[in-house]
N, C-alpha and C positions, 0 to 999 in steps of 0.2 A: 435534380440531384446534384448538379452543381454547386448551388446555392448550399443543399442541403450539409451537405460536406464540410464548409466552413461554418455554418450556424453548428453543427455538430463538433468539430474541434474548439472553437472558442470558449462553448457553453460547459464543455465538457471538461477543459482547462480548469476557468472559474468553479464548478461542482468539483473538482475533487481538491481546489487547493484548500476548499473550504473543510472538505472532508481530512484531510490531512492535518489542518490547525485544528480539529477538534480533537486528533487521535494523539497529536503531539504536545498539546497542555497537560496532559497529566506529569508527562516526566520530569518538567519544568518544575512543577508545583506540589509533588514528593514529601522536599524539605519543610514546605508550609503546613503540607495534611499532616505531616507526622507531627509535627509540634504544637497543632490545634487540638489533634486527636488523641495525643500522647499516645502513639502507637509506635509499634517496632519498622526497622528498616525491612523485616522478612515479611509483616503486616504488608506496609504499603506497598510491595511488590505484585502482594497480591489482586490491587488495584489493575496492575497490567495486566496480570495474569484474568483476568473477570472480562477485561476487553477481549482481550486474545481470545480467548473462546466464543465468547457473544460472536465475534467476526469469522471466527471458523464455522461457526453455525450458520453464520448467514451467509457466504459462498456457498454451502448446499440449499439454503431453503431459497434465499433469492435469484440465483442462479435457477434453480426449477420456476417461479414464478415469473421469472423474466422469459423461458422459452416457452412456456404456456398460458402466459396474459401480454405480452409485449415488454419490449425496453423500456419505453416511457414509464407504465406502472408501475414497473418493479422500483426505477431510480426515484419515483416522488415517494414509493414508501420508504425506501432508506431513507430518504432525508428527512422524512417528518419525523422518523422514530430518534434519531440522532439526535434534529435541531430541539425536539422537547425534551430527549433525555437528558441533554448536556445540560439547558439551562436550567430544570431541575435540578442537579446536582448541586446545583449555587445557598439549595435549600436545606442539603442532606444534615439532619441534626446529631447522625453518629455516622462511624466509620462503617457500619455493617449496612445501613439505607446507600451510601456513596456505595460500597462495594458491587450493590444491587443493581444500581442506576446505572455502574459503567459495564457492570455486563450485560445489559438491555440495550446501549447505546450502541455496545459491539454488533448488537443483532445488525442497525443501522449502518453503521460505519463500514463493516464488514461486503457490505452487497455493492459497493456503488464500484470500485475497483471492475471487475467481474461485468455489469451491465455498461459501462461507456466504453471496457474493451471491446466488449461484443459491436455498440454504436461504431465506434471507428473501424473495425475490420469489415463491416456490413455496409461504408458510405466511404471510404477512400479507396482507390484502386491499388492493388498490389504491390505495383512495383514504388512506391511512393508510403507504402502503410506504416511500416519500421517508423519511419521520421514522424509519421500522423501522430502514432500511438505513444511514440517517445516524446513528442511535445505534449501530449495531454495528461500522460503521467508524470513527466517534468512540474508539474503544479506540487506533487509532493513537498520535494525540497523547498516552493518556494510557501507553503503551507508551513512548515518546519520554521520556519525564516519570519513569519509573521506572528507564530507562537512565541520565538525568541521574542522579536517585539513586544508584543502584548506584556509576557512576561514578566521582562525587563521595567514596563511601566505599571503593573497592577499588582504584582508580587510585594508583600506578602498576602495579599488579600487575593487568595486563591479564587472564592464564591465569585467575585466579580469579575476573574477571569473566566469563568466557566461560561456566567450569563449573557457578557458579552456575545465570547465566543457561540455556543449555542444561538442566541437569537439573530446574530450578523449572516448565519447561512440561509437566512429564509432569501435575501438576495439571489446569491443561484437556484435556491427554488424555483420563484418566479420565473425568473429566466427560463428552466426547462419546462416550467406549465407551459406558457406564453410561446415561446419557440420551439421547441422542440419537437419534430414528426415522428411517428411511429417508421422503426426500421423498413424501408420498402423490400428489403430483402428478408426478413423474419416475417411478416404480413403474406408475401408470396409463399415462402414454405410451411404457413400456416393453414393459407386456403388450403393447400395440397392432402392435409387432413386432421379432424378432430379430435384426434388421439392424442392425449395426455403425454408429456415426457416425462419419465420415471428417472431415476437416480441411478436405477441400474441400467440403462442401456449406456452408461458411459466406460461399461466391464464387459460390455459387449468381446466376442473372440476379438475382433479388427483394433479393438479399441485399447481393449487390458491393459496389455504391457507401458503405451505409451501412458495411462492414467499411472499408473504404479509407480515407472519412474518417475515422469515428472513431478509428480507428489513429495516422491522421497528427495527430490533437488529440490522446491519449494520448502521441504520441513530443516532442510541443513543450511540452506541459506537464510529462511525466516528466523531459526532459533539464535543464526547470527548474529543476525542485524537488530533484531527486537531482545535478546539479553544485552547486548553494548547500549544501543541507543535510548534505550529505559535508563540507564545508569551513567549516561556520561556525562550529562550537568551535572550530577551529585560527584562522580570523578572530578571532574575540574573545580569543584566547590571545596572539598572535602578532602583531597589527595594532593591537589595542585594549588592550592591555597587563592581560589580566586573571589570577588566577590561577585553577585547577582549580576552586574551591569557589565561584567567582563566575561562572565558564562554566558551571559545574550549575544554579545558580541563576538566572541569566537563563535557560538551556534549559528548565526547569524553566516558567520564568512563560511563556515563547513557548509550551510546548506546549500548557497549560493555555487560551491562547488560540486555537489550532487547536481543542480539545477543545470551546469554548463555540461557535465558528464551525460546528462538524458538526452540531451540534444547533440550533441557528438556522439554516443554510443545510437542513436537512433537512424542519425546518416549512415554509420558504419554497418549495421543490421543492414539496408538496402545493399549497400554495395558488397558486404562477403558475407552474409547471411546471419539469419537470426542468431540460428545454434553458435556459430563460432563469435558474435560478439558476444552472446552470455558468458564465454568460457573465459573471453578474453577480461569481462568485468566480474567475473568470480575470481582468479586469478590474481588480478591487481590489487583488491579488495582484501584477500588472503595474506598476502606478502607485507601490505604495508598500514591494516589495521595494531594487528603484533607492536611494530614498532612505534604506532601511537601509545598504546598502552603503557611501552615502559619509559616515553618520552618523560622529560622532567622541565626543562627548560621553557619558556613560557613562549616566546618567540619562532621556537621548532612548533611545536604543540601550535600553533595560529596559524602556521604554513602548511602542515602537515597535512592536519584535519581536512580541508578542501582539496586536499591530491588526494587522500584515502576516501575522502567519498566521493570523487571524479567516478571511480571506480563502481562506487556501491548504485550503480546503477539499473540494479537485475529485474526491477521491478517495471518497469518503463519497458523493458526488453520481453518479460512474459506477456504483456497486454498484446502483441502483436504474433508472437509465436506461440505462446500458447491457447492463443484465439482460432488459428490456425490450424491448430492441429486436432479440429472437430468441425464437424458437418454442421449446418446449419439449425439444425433441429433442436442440436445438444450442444452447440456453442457455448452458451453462458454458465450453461449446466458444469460441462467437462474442463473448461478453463477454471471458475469458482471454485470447483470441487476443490482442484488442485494446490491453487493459489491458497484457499482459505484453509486447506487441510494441512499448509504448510505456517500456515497464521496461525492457527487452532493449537494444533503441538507446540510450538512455541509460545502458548500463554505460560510453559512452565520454566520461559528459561529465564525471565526477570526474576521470579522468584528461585530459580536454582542459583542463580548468580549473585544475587543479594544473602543468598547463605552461605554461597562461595566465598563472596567479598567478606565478610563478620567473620570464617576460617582464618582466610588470607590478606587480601585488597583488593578494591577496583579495580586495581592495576594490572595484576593478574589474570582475575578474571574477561578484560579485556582482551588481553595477551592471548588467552586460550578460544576465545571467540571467534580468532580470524581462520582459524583451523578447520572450523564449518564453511565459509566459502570454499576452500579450497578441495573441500569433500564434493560439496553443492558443484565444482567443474570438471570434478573427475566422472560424477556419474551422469555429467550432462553426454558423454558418451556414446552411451545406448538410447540417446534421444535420434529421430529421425535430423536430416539433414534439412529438410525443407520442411515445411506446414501444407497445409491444404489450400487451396483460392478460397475467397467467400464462398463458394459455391453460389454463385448470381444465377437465379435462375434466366436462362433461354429469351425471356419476355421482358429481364430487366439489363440485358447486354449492351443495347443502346446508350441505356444510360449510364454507365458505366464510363463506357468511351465517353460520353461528355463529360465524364469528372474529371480526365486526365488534360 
């Protein structure tokens, strides 16, 4: 289990930055669908919005399929549904076929979050987990950061960013066919019995409260961060007068600064706990998203951006606490549920905020964005102060101590 630990952070890394460059092309590539499709700006929102829910969908159904067939299965079906849906889309010959394909791909995209959290809270040891889970969802930003790239060089020809993107993830495929062991710890509370995990034992009495809240803190910080980040290339395109090669390049240095924030907020999780660095990176996220929005100055806006996503780190931060904060049986189930139940609601705030924007402006509606974190730290509150241990069973304590 030693060994296992690092084959599990590394592969896990590489699987989700690739999952994050497929989730993060479309916002790139907005301007391109609309003017191939000659569709509306509240049209192509709804592009987001089709993922969004595919991927709320799929934290409950692959979250169940991962505590009831293993973590390995559940992450190779996300990625095959993903890596064919995306490069499909390369073919889609109207707007309403794309619509289809990106809420199918959500199914995939959606699940993989939810199963590697589960992976690393089940193979690194506690006191050390915070840093594991914030390094492997640290691949986010830099997932973001390679879609700038892509972008920046295949734009406007959106289809061949898609094909690409979609076919380059068979690579971490591989990789978790090839490498990857089944959880030793989901295996042991599987022997334990062959009963089915249900969707409702995570409303269990012991349980409730904590799914409820956490849900409603994933849906105010989800609606955040997915109505800005849908629309902020189109903002610095369109608002801040930039070109293609100059929205890559600021997206590029903002994500790089989300990437340094998961790995500092991740050390900070260990050292004063989970609960209170979430608070601390809703908070920061809150105060100085706002003031990007009504920035003007092109030079502010390029330093800015990477201090305010140092912050938007919350997602790096639930793969460890709220992995946590369920037994082993219902793991992936009750973390998924939450996290995607907060993905899911917020398929509708690209589209609320693209109609917002067409009222007002981007700018604006940025402006009113940061307001959701700082909801998202107030009702982190009545969240528990600690999570649970993996629960390791009895029989796999030994190994455990060898992973430290």
């Amino acid at each position: 289990m030693g060994r296992t630990k690092w084959i599990v952070l590394f592969g896990a890394f590489f699987a989700y930055m690739f999952d994050a460059l497929e989730i993060a092309i479309l916002s790139f590539s907005i301007p391109a669908i609309i003017e191939d499709f000659g569709i509306t700006p509240v049209q192509a929102g709804l592009l987001a919005t089709a993922t969004l829910i595919g991927m709320g969908i799929s934290g409950v159904v692959m979250g169940w399929v991962a505590d009831n067939y293993g973590r390995k299965r559940a992450l190779v079906l996300c990625m095959l549904i993903f890596i064919v849906l995306t490069a499909l889309a390369a073919a889609a010959p109207n707007f309403y076929v794309l619509l289809a394909l990106r809420f199918l791909s959500g199914i995939g995209l959606g699940g993989v979050w939810g199963v590697l959290s589960a992976y690393v809270v089940e193979t690194w040891p506690v006191e050390s987990r915070g840093k594991a889970a914030a390094f492997v969802l640290a691949a986010f930003p830099i997932g973001g950061a390679l879609a700038a790239f892509a972008s920046g060089f295949f734009l406007p020809d959106w289809r061949m960013l898609f094909l690409v993107a979609g076919l380059s993830a068979i690579l971490p495929l591989l990789v978790i066919v090839m490498f990857f062991p089944e959880s030793a710890v989901w295996q042991a509370e599987r022997a334990k019995s062959d009963k089915n995990v249900s969707v409702g034992e995570v409303f269990a009495p012991e349980l409730r409260r904590t799914t409820i809240l956490a849900s409603l803190v994933a849906v105010t910080a989800f609606v955040a961060y997915y109505g800005a980040s849908t629309w902020l290339p189109s903002y610095l395109a369109t608002e801040r007068g930039m070109d293609p090669k100059s929205v890559a390049s600021f997206m590029t240095l903002l994500n790089l600064g989300m990437f340094v924030g998961y790995l500092v907020f991740g050390w900070l999780a260990d050292k004063i706990g989970r609960k209170f660095a979430l608070m601390i990176s809703f908070f920061g996220a809150g105060i100085l998203m706002p003031i990007y929005g009504l920035a003007t100055d092109h030079t502010f806006l390029l330093w800015l951006g990477p201090a305010y996503a140092f912050f938007m780190t919350f997602a790096g931060l639930f793969g460890s606490y709220l992995g946590e904060l369920y037994p082993t049986r219902v793991r992936t189930t009750g973390a998924g549920f939450c996290f995607n139940v907060g993905r899911g609601v917020s398929a509708f705030a690209p589209l609320a905020l693209g109609g917002l924007a067409a009222a007002t402006s981007l700018s604006f509606a940025l402006f009113l964005s940061g307001f959701g974190f700082l909801l998202g730290g107030l009702l982190m509150i009545g969240l528990p102060k600690k999570g649970r241990a993996a629960d390791v069973p009895a029989e796999l304590k030994s190994a455990e101590a060898a992973m430290r």
